[in-house]
C-alpha positions in Angstrom: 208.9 170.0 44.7 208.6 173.6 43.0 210.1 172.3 39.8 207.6 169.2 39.5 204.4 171.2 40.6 205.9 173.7 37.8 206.0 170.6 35.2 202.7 169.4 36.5 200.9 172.5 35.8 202.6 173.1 31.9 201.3 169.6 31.2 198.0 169.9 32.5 198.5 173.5 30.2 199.3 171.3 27.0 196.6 169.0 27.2 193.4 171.4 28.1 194.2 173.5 24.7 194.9 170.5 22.7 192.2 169.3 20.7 193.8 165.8 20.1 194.9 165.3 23.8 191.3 163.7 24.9 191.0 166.3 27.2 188.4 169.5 27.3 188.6 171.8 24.5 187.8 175.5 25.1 187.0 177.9 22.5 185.9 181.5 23.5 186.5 183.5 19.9 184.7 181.4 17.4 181.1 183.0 19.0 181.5 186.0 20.6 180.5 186.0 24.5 179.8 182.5 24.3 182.7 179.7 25.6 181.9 176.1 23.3 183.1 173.4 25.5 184.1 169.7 23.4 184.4 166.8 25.4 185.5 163.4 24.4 185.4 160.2 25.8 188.7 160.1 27.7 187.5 163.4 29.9 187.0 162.9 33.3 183.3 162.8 34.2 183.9 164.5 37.5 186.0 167.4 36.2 183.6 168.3 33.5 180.5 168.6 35.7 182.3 170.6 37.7 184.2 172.8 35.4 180.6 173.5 34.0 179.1 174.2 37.2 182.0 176.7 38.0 181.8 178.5 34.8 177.9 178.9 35.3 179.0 180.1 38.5 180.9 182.8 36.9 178.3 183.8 34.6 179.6 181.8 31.4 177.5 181.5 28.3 178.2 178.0 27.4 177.9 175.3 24.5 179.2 172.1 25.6 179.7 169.5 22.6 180.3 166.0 22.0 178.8 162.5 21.3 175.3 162.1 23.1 176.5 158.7 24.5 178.7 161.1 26.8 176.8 164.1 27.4 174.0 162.1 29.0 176.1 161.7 31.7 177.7 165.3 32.4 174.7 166.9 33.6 175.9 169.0 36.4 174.3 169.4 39.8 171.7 171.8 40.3 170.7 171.6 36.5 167.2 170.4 36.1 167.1 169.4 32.7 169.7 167.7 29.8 168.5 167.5 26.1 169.4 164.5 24.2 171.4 166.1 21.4 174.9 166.5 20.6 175.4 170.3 21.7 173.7 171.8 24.9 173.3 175.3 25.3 173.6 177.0 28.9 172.1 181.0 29.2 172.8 181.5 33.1 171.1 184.7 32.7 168.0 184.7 34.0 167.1 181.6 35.7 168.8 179.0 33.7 167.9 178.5 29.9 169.1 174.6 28.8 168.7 174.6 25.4 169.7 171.6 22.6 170.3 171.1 19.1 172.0 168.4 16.8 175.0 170.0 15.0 176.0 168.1 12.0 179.5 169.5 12.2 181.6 172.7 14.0 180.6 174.6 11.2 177.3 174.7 11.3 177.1 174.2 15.3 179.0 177.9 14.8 176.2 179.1 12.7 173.2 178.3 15.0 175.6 179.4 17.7 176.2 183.3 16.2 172.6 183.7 15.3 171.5 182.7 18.6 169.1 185.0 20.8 170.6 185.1 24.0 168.7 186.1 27.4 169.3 189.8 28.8 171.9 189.9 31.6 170.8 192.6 33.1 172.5 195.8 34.7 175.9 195.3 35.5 178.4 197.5 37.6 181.4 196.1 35.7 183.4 198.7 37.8 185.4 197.3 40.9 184.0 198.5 44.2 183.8 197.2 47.5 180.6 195.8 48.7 179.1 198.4 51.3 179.2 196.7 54.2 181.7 193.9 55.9 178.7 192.8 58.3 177.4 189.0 58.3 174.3 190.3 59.2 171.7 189.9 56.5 168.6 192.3 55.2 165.2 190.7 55.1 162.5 191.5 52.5 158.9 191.1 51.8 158.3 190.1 48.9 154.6 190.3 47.2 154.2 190.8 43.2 152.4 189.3 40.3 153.9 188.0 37.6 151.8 187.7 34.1 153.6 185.5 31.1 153.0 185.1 27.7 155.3 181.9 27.2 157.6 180.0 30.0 160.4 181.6 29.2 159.1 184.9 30.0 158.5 183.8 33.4 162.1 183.8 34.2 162.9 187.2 32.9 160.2 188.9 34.8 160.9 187.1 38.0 164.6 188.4 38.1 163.4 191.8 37.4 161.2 191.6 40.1 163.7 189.7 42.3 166.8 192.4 41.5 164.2 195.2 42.2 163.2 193.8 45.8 167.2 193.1 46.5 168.6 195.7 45.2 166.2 198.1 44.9 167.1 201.4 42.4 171.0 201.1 43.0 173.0 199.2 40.5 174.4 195.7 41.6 178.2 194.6 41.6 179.0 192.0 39.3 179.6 190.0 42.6 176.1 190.3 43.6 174.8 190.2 40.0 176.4 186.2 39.7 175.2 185.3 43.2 171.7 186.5 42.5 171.7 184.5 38.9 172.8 181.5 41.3 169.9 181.6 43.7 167.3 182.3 40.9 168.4 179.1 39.2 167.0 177.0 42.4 163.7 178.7 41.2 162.8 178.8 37.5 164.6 176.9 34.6 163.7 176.6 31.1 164.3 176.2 28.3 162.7 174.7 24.3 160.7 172.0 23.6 160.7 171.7 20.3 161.6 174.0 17.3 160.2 172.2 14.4 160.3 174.2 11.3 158.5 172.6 8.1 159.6 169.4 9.5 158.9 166.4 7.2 157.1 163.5 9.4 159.8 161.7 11.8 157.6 158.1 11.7 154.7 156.6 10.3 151.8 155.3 12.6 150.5 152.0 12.4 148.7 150.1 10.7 148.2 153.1 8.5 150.6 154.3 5.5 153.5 156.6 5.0 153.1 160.0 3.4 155.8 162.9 3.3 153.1 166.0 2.5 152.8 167.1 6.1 154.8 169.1 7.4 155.3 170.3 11.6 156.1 174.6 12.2 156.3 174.7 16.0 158.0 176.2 18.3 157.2 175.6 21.9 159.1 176.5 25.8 159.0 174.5 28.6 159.6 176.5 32.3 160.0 174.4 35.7 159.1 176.9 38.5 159.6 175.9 42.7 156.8 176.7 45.0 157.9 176.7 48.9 155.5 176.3 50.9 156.0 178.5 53.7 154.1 176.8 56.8 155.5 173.1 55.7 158.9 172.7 54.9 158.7 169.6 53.2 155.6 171.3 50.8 158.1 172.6 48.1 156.2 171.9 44.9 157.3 172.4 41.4 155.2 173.8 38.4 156.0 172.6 34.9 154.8 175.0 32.0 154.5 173.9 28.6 153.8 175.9 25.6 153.7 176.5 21.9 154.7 179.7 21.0 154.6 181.6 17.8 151.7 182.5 16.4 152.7 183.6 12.9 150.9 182.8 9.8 152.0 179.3 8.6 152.6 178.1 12.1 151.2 174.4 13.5 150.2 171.4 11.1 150.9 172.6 8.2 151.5 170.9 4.3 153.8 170.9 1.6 153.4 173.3 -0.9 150.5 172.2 -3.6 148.7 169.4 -1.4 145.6 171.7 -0.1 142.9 170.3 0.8 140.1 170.3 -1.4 136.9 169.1 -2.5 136.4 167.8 -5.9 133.3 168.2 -7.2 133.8 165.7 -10.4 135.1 162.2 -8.6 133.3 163.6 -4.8 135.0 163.7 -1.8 137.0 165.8 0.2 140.6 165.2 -0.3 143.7 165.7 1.7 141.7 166.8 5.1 144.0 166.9 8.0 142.9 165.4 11.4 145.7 166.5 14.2 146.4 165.5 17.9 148.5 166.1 20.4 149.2 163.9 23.6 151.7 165.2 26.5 152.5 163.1 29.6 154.5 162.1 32.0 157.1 158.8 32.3 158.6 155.8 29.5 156.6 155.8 26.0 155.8 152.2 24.8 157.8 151.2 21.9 160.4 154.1 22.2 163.2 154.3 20.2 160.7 152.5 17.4 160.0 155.1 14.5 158.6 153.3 12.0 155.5 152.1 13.8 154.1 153.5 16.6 150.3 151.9 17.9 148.9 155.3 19.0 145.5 154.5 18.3 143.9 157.6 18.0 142.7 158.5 14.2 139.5 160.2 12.9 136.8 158.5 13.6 137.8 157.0 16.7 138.3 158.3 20.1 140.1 155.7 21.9 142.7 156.6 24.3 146.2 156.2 23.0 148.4 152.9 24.9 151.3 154.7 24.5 151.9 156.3 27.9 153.0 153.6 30.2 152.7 155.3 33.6 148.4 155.4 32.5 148.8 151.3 31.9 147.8 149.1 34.9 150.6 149.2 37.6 152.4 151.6 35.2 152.6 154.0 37.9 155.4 151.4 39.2 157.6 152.0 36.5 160.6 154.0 37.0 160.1 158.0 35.4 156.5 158.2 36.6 156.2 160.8 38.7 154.5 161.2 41.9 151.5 163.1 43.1 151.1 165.1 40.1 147.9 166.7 38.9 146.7 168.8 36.1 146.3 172.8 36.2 145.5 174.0 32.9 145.5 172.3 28.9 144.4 174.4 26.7 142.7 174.6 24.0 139.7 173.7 25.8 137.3 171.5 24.0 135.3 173.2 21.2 131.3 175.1 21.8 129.4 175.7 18.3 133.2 176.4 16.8 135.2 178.2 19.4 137.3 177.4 21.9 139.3 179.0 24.5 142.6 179.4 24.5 145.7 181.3 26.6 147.1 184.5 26.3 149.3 184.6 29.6 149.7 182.4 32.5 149.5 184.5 36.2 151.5 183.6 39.0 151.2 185.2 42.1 154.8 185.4 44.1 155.2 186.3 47.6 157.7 185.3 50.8 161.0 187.1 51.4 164.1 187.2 50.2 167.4 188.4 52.4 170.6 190.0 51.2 173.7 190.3 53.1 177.8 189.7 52.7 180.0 187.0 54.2 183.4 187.5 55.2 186.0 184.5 55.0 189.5 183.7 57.0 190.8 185.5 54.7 189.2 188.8 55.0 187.4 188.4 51.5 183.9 189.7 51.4 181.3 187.3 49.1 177.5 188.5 49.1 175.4 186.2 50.0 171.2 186.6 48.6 168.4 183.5 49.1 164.8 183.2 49.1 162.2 181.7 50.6 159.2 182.1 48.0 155.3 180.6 47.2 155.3 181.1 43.9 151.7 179.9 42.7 149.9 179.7 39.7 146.8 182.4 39.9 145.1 182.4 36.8 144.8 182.0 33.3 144.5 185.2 30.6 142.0 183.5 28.1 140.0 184.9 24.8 137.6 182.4 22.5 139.1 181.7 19.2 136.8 180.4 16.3 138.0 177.2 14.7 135.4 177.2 11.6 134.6 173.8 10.6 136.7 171.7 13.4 135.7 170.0 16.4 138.4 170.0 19.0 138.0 167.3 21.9 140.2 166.4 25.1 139.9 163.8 27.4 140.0 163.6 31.1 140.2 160.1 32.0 143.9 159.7 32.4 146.4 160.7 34.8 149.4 161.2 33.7 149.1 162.5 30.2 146.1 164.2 28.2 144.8 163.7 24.5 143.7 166.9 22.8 142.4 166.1 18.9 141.2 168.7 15.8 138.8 166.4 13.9 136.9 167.7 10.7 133.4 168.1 10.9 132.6 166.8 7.9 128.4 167.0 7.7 129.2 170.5 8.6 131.9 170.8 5.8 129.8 169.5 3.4 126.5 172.2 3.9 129.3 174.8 3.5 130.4 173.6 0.3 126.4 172.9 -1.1 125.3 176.5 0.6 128.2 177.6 -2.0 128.8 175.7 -5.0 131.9 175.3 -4.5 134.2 173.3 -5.9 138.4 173.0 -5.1 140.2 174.5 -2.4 138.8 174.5 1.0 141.3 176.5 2.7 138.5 179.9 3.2 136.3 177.2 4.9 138.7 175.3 7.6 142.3 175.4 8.6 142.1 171.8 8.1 142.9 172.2 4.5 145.8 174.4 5.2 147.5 174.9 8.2 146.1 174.2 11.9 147.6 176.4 14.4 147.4 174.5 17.6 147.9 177.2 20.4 148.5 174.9 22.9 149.6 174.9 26.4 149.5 172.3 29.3 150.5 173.2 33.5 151.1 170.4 35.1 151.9 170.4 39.5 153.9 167.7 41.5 155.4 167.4 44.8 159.2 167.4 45.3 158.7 165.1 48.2 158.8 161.8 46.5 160.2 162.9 42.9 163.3 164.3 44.5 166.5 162.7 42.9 164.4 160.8 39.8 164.3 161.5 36.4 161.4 162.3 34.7 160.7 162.5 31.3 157.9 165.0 29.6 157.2 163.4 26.0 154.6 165.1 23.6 153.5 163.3 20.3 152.0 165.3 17.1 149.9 163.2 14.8 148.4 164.3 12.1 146.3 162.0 9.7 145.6 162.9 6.2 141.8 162.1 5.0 139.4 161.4 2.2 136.1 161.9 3.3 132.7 162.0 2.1 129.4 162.8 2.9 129.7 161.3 6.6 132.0 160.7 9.2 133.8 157.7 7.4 137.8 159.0 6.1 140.0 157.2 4.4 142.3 157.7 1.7 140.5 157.7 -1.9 142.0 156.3 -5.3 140.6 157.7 -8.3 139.4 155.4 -11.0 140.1 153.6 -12.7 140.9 151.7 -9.5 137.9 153.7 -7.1 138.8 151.7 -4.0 139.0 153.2 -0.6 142.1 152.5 1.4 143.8 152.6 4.4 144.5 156.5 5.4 148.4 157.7 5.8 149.2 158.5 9.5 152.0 160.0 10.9 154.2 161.9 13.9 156.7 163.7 15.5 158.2 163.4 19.0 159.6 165.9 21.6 161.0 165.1 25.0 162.3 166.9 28.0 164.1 165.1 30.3 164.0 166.5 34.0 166.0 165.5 37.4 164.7 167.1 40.4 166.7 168.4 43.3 166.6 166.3 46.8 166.2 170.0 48.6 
């Protein structure tokens, strides 16, 4: 029996490190402090998700790799979100960071993968010691602090400080206690990015208008996923979903290719190349998804109609599966615009208080395992605003739809126009309006849902940039503009990008 289990185990050996076996390939030297995990399709489903979950357990920096067509279904438990991209990053660090990225090969995934900025694990005791005490008995603590963010994934950072200062107080923690507290913050803020667009070429053109390929997307944005527990009604936990761009660098939003300002031209008339920009961010299954080449969102300069492109905002849409439930709006920002300005965010505040106990376990064995948990209402307080001018824009939102919101940066063209006659001026308009150059967004969105009735269903969080590029003249009418001899108007080019989170909520 000895022998076999011997034989078993050498096999089981062989396979693991062989890349051509089928089985899971680890590789802990290419990256340094980071284990890249390749799967196949003749793993065993069940093994991965749990190999994964143990080494997240343990603290491991992970990159798990493989087709898409299998990584969709190796999310592991307690993970609340899974990009769809061929390598997944996992920071258990602070919270949990879930990252993605499309790797066109091993060498290049190995490039992203040493450049990456990884989150800070904080103080470590990496020498052995006993923990102080072989009691069950457990330490209860108030805890009551405020926590003030500049971008979602800042949240999680500052609420383990917090959190290690109200366990652990001035001492340094064990490594022990140092994984188990990384395991209990994970139940309350995950995050992770959005997008990372940088000078992005247009990913589909918009019908019925026509292609172009001088726009260009620079963003960067986080999304966080934060659980509120409501302490007088068990079955109150909420969950707050933060959504941000951040970055705010020069160059950074709706930008253009090199060469293709806008301008106005003071020979044929008109204003040429004038970018009109939205941005809608919802909840649930996007109509026509998967289609790239023509997407009906039905939202271009002049018009203001709402876009039928959320389906959970259609009638009965709310039925369809992905929609959540009992969700409501906190904060969008920027807000719409007053003689030029608009308000936008700075930091998000979230008020945190509850308690949070810390004790040791002690098993048949005789092992001692600390033990830490919380029971938190972590709330969103208020918002750190200032007014920033947008010269020569008019930014609108609406407010008539549920489960998504439309916020659009429209040139204001009779306004345009007395600037350039109060002038002279003739060419470049990028002194007058950043819709000749580059449109820096600055936007955020806080959205709040129950657990109860979202627990166990996936929900997907889809924002759409559009940007439309104009000819327009001395009225609200743009189109696109041909020169003579031709001189006819036409229609306007129209295109988009797309970014998606996909979330599965816990049933507890």
């Amino acid at each position: 029996m000895r022998t076999h289990a011997c034989t078993a185990l050498a096999v089981l050996i062989a396979v693991a490190i062989s890349p051509t076996a089928g089985a899971i390939t680890l590789d802990s030297s290419s990256v340094a402090g980071v284990t890249i995990v390749t799967v196949d399709d003749n793993d065993n489903r069940v093994e991965v998700e749990s190999k994964v979950s143990e080494w997240l357990a343990q603290g491991k920096r992970l990159a798990v790799t493989g087709p898409w067509t299998l990584l969709r279904l190796l999310k592991p438990q307690g993970v609340y979100a899974w990009p769809a991209t061929n390598t997944i990053v996992l920071d258990p660090a602070e919270g949990l960071g879930i990252f993605g990225f499309d790797a066109t090969d091993a060498v290049h995934r190995t490039a992203i993968l040493t450049g990456w900025t990884w989150a800070e694990r904080g103080e470590i005791d990496e020498a052995p010691r006993p923990v102080r005490s072989a009691s069950t008995t457990s330490r209860s603590m108030d805890v009551n602090f405020d926590l003030l963010a500049a971008s979602p994934a800042s949240v999680c950072r500052a609420f383990r400080r917090r959190m290690a200062s109200a366990v652990f107080g001035q001492r340094p923690p064990t490594s022990d206690e140092v994984l188990v507290l990384a395991t209990e913050l994970r139940r309350w803020c995950q995050y992770g990015n959005l997008s990372m667009h940088v000078a992005a070429p247009p990913q589909f053109t918009i019908a019925p208008f026509r292609s172009t390929d001088e726009p260009r997307l620079s963003l960067a944005s986080e999304w966080v996923l934060l659980r509120n527990d409501d302490p007088v009604d068990p079955g109150g936990t909420t969950f707050l979903f933060w959504a941000k761009t951040v970055g705010d660098g020069a160059g950074t939003g709706f930008g253009r290719r090199a060469g293709t300002e806008g301008k106005f031209d003071a020979v044929q008339g008109g204003l040429r190349r004038l970018l009109d920009a939205s941005i809608h961010s919802g909840w649930g299954p996007i109509e026509y998804d998967g289609v790239t080449s023509a997407w009906p969102v039905d939202s271009s300069f002049p018009g203001t109609a709402n876009t039928r492109l959320f389906l959970c905002d259609m009638e009965g849409g709310q039925e369809f599966f992905g929609c959540p439930v009992g969700q409501r709006l906190r904060t969008l920002f920027p807000s719409d615009s007053v003689d030029g300005a608009v308000s936008v965010s700075h930091a998000e505040r979230f008020v945190v208080g509850g308690n949070a106990q810390a004790g040791v376990s002690v098993d048949t064995t005789g092992k001692i395992t600390p033990n830490i948990s919380f029971n938190l209402n972590l709330a969103q307080a208020r918002t750190d605003t200032s007014q920033s001018e947008m010269h020569l824009v008019q930014t609108r939102t609406n407010a008539d739809t549920r489960f998504y919101r439309t916020t659009r940066w429209t040139p204001d063209v009779p306004a345009i126009y007395n600037w350039i006659n109060a002038r002279k001026h003739n060419g470049s308009l990028v002194q007058a309006t950043p819709l000749a150059g580059t449109l820096n967004p600055q936007y955020e969105v806080v959205w709040e849902f129950p657990l109860r009735g979202n627990e166990g269903r996936k929900l997907s969080y889809n924002i759409i940039y559009e940007a439309g590029w104009n000819t327009c003249f001395n009225g609200p009418g743009c189109t696109t503009y041909t020169p003579p001899p031709d001189r006819t108007l036409q229609a306007k080019a129209r295109v988009g990008w797309k970014d998606r989170v996909t979330l599965l909520l816990p049933y507890d």
